[in-house]
N, C-alpha and C positions, 0 to 999 in steps of 0.2 A: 567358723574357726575349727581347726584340727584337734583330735585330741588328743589331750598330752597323757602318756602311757608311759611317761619315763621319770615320774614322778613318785619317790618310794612312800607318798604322803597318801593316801586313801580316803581323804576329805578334798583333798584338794583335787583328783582326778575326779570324783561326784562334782565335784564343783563345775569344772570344766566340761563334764560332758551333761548335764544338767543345761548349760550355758549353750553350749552346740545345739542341743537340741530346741530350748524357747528361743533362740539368736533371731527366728526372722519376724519375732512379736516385739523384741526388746527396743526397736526404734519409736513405735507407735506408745507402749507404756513409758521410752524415757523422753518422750515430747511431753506428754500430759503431767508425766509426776513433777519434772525441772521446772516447767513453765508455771504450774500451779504453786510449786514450791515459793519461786521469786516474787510471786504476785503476790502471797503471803508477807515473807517477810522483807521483801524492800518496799519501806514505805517511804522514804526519805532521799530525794537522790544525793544530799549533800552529808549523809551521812562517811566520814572520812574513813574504816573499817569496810566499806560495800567498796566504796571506791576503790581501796587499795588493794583489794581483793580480786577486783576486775583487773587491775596495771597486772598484779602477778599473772591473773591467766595468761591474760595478751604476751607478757614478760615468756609464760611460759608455751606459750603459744608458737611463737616465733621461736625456740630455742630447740624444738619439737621436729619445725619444720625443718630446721638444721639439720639437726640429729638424723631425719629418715631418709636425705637428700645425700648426704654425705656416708649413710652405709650400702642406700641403693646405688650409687657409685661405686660402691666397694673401698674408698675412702679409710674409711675407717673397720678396722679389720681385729680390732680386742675383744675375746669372748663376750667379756662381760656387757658390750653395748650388743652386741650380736643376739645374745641369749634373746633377749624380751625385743626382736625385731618385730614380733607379731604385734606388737600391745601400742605401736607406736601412732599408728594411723588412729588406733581407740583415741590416747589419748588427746592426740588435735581434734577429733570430734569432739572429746569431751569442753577440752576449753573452746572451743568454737561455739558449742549448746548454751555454756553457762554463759557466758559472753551477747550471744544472740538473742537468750532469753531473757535475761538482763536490760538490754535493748529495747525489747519489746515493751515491758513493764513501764518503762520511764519515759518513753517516745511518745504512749498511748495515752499516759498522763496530760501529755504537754500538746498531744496533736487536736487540729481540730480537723475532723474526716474532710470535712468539704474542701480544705486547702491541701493539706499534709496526707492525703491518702497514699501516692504514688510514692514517698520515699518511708513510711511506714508499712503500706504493701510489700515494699523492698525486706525489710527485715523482716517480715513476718516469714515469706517467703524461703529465705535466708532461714531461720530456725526450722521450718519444716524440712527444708531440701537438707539440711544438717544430717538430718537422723538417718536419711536413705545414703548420703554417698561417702561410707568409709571406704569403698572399694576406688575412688575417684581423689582422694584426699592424698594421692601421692604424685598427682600431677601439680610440677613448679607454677604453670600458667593460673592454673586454679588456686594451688595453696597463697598465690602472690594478692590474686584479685580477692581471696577470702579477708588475708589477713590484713592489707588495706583497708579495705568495707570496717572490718573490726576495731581498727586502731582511729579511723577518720572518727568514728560512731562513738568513742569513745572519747576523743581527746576534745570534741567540740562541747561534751558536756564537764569535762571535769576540769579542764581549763578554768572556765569561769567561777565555779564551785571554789577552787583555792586560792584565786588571785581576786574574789568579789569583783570581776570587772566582767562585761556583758557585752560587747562590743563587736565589730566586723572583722575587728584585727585579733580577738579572742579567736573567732572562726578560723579565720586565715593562720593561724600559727596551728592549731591544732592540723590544719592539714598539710603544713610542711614539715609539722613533726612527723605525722602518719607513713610521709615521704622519706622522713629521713629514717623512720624504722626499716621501711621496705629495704632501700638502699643499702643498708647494712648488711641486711640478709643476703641481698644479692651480691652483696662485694664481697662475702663471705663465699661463698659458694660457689665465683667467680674465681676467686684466690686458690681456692681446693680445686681447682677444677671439678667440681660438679654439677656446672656449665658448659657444655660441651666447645660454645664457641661464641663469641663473641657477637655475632648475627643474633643467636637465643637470647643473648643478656639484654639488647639492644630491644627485641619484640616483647621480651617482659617486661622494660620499662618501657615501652609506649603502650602495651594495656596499661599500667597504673596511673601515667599517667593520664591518659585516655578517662578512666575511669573518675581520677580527680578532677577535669576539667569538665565533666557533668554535673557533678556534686557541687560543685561552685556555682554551676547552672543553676542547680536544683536551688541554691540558695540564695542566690542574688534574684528568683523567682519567687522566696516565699515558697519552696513546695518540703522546706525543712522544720519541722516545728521549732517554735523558740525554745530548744529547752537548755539551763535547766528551771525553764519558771513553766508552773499552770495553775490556770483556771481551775480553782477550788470548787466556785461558785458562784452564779448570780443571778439579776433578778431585777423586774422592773416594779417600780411602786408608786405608792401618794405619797409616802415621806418617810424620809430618811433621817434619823437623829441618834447622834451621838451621846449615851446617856454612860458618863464614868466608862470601866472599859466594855461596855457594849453598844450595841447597835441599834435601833429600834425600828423597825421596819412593819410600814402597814400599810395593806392592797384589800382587796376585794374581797368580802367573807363571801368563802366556796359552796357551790353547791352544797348536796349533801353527801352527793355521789363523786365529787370531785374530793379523794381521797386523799391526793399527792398533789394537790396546789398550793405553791407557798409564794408566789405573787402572781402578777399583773399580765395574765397573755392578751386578755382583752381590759383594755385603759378607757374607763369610760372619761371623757375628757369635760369639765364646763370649766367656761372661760376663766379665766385668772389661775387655773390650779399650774400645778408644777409637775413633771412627771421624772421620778427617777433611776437611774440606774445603778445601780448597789455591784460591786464584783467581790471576791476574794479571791486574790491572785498568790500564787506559794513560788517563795524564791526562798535558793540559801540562805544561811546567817551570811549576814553583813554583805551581803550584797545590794548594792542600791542602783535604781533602772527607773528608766523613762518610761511610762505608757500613757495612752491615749485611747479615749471612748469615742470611737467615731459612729455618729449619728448618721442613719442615711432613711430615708424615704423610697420609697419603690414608686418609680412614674411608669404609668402603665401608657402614657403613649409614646414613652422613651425605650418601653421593655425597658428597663435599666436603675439599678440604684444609685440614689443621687446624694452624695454627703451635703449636710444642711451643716455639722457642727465636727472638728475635733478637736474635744478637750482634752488636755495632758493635767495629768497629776504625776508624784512620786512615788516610789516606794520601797520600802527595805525590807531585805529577806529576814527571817531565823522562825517569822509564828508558823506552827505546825498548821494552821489551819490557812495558811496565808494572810496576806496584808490586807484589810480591808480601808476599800474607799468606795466612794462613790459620784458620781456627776449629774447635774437637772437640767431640764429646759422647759423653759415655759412658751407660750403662744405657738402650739403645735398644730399641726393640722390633720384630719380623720385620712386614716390609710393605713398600707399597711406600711410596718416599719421595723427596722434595726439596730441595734449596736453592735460596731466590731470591738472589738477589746485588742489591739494590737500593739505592739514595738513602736521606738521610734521608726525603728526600718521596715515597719506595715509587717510586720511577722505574726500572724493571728494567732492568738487563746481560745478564741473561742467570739461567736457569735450570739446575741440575744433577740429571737424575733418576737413580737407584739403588734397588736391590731390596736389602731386609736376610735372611738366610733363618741363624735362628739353628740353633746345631751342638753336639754337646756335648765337641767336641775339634777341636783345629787340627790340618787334615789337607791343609793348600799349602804352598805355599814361595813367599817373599815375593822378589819382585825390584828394585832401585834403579835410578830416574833421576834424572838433576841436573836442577833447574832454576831 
């Protein structure tokens, strides 16, 4: 950025060329500080202040885009939007970082790598490539596919967060709203002519929509996490009991050198026992949703995981530590094995692997945690 010398304030031109001079450090410290920041304090995604917080960027996101579209046209020609033309492309990187890093925090929550890597990759992506391209952030093509990406990402999780409802037509509304934001912009900018021609307006709506019609991909594949619910926690055990409002959970007394073992990776199994799967799953207040502990078995002459069980239970949002349940089975077989924790519409939390290795007498001592 240039510096400003026509300022009769003498703090504020230190400012400014102070600013000139660290400028091509300043992307890589405000990736690390914004991102560290969010990961601190959004701990909640249903908190309605984070939420509302985000609509304003996005809100002010889009109004940004307006604004820089319609002076680089010469459109709009009053000093006063004129003066601070330099500052404008800052600020859509800014809500574009907060927004993106925001993203990341909650998606990371709710994703499980194995499934959700690639539309997670996407925003992480997205947040880095943020910081480098404010010289890039005045192209229509880009600002459109940005602010789509941000408005889909956004309205698929807060959707359900206010209406308590979790659903496929939850998803799908979030991304014709996303659509109906874009369109407005465009019809804005269309109407001003700051669209050159009607051919342009036409190749920007079929990038978005282009882009929307992958993101449906991505999610009628399961490669979107469920959120906004995640996997708190979980674990496999000998038993599971409900004791007043806790939990009693007892597996395998550890090693001694097994510091961080709080159940069952190895289930020594003899006959009659039960073996369980304990989760904590975190969902909004008042949201209520379907999931399901699907059992599977690895057959090594299938190469392939084979579901033996899936059980459904319920459960309702608001405990900060999530909802806790759990599922058994008995007359198991030695191998290796799984639990997916998924949706009704197979959207994975998270995975639980364990090894069964049957025994013909119990020879451990079980130890108790609350939880």
């Amino acid at each position: 950025m240039k510096k400003i010398l026509n300022s009769s304030n003498p703090y504020f031109q230190k400012s400014m060329n102070l600013y000139g001079r660290y400028e091509k450090y300043l992307p890589i410290a405000s990736f690390f500080a914004g991102f560290s920041w969010d990961s601190l304090t959004l701990s909640r995604i249903d908190q309605l202040f984070d939420n509302f917080t985000l609509l304003a960027y996005l809100l002010l996101l889009g109004g940004f885009i307006v604004l820089t579209n319609l002076i680089d046209k010469q459109i709009i020609k009053m000093p006063f939007w004129l003066k601070y033309r330099e500052w404008y492309p800052l600020a859509i990187q800014f809500f574009l970082g907060g927004l993106f890093s925001a993203y990341v925090v909650f998606y990371f929550q709710s994703a499980d790598l194995s499934k959700n890597w690639m539309f997670l990759g996407l925003l992480v992506l997205l947040l880095v490539a943020n910081e480098f391209l404010k010289n890039r952030l005045t192209n229509l093509y880009f600002q459109m596919t940005l602010f789509f990406l941000a408005s889909f990402s956004f309205f698929i999780f807060f959707l359900p967060v206010i209406t308590s409802t979790m659903n496929v037509w939850m998803f799908l509304l979030g991304g014709w709203l996303s659509l109906l934001l874009v369109g407005g912009i465009l019809y804005l900018l269309y109407r001003f002519t700051a669209i050159n021609s009607i051919e342009e307006l036409w190749r920007v709506c079929g990038l978005v929509l282009g882009i929307y019609l992958v993101l449906n991909l991505f999610y009628f594949n399961n490669w979107i996490p469920p959120i906004p619910l995640s996997l708190r926690e979980g674990g496999i055990y000998h038993q599971v009991r409900r004791v007043e409002a806790q939990y009693q959970l007892k597996f395998e007394k550890p090693e001694w050198y097994e510091f961080f073992k709080d159940s069952d990776d190895e289930f020594h199994y003899v006959a009659g026992d039960s073996i369980f799967c304990f989760a904590s799953v975190f969902a909004p207040a008042r949201l209520q949703t379907t999931l399901y502990h699907r059992w599977q078995q690895y057959q090594p002459a299938q190469k392939d995981w084979v579901t033996t069980d899936r059980i459904v239970y319920h459960i309702t949002g608001g405990r900060g530590g999530g909802y806790r349940s759990y599922t058994f089975k008995r007359f198991i077989k030695s191998g290796e094995w799984r639990v997916r924790i998924e949706t009704e519409s197979e959207q994975l939390l998270g995975t639980l692997h364990f090894t069964v290795k049957e025994v013909p007498a119990r020879a451990y001592e079980l130890v108790t945690i609350l939880r």
